[in-house]
Residue frames relative to the residue before (quaternion, step in Angstrom):
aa qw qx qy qz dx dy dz
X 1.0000 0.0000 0.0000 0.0000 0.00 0.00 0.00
X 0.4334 -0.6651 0.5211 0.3135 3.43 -1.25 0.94
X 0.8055 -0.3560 0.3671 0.2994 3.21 -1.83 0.49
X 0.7541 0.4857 -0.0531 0.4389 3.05 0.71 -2.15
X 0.3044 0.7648 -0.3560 0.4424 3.62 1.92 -0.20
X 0.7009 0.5852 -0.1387 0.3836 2.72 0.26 -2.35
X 0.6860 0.6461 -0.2285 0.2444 2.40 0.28 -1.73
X 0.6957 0.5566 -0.0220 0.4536 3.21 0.35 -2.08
X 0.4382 0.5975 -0.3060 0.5977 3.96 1.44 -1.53
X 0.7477 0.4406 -0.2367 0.4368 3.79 -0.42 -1.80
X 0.7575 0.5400 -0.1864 0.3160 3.22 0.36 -0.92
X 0.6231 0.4163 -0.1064 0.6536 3.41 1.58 -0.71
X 0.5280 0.4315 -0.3937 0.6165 3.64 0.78 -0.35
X 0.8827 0.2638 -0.3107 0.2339 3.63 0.10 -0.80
X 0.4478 0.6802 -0.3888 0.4307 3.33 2.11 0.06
X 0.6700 0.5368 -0.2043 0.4704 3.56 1.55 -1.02
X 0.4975 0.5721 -0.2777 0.5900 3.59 1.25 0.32
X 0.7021 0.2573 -0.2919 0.5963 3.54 0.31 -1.19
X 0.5339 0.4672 -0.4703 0.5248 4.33 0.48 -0.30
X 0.8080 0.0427 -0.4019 0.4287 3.72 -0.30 -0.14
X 0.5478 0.5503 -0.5559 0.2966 3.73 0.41 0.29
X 0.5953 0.5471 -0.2492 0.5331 3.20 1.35 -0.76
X 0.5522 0.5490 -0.3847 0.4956 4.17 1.04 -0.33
X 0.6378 0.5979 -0.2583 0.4111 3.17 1.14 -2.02
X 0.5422 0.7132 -0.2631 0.3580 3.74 0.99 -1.13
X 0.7611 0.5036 -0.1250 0.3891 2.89 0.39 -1.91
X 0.6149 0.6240 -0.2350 0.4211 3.21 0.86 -1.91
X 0.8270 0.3860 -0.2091 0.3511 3.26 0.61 -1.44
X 0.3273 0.7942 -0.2788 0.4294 3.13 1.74 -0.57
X 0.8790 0.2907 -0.0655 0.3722 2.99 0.15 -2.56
X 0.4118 0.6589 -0.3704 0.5090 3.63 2.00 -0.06
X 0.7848 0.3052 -0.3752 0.3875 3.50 -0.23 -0.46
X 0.6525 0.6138 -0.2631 0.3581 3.33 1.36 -0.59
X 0.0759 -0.7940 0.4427 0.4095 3.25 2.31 -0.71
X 0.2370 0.6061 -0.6966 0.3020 3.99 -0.14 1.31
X 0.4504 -0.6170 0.6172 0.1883 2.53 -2.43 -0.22
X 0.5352 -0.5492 0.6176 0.1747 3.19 -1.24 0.50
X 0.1282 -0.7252 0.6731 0.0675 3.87 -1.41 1.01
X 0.1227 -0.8328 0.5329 -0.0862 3.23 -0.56 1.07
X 0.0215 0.8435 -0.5363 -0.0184 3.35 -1.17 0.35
X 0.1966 -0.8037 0.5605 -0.0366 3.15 -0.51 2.21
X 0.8339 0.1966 0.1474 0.4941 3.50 -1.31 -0.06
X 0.5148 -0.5360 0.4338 0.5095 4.20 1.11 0.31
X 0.6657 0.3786 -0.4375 0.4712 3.81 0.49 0.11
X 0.3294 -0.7104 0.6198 0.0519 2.94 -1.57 1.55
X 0.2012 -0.6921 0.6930 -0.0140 3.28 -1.16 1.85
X 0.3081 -0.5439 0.7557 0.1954 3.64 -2.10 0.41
X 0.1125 0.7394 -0.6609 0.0623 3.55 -0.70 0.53
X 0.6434 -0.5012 0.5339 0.2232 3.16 -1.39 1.68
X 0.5223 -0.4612 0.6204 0.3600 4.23 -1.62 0.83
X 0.7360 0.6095 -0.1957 0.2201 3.09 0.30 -1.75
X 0.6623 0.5679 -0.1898 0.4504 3.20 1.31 -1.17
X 0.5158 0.6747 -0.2475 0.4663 3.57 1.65 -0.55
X 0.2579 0.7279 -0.6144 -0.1618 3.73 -0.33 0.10
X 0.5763 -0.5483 0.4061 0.4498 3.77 -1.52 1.11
């Protein structure tokens, strides 16, 4: 494997971390506030309760 592989590997591993620390935020965020969350599955747009979410 090339360096620049690695490289690129490291680099995605650490982009996919800061995304669920940054989710983990929100969530908690949108918990204390008791909100919801907009989502989008499958092209259909859902509202889903914080609360309903567990980490």
């Amino acid at each position: 494997m090339k360096k620049t592989e690695i490289d690129i590997q490291n680099f995605r591993e650490l982009i996919r971390k800061g995304l669920d620390l940054t989710f983990k935020k929100l969530l908690t965020q949108k918990k204390a506030q008791n909100g919801f969350l907009i989502l989008s599955e499958k092209g259909e747009i859902k509202k889903v309760s914080a609360a309903e979410i567990n980490n």
